[in-house]
N, C-alpha and C positions, 0 to 999 in steps of 0.2 A: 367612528369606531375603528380603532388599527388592529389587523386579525394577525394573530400571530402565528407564522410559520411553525411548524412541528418538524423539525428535522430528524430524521430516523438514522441511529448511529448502525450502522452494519459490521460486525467484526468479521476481518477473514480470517481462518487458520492458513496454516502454513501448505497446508497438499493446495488447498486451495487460491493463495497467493501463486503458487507455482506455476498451475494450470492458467493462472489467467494472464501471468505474467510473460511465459516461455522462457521461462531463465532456470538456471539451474539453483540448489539449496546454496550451496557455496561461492557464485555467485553472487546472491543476494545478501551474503552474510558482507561477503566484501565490503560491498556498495554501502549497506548502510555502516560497517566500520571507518568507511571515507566519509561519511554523511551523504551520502547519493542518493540513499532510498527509505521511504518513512519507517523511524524505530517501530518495533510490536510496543504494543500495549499491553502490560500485566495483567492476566485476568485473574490469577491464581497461586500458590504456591510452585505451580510448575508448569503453566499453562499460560499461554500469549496468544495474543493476534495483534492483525492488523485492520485499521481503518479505511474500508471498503472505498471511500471519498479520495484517500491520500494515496493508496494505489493506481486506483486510477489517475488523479490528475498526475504522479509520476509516470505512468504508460502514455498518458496524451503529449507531457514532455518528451518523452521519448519518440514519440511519431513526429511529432513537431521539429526536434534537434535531426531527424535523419530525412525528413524533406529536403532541409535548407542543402542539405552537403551535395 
């Protein structure tokens, strides 16, 4: 019998990307206008977040890119 994983999609808002991130609004705008950091997701006519998974694994890149140096 193959059980199938349930993955829970988490959206972050934006105060809340912030806080986890340490980075500032404009900052982060940058980044993802380079492609550095994962775009929001549309939830809304005027309302976005971000995928709780893709933040993170961009934070672990980032710990990971500032060990090596």
């Amino acid at each position: 019998m193959v059980q199938e994983l349930k993955v829970t999609l988490v959206i972050l808002r934006l105060k809340q990307v912030l806080a986890r991130t340490g980075i500032s609004r404009s900052f982060m705008y940058q980044k993802m206008a380079e492609g550095l950091f994962p775009p929001p997701v549309r939830l809304g006519a005027r309302a976005v977040g971000w995928v709780e998974s893709e933040v993170e694994a961009w934070l672990a890149a980032q710990v990971k890119k500032s060990r090596r140096a």
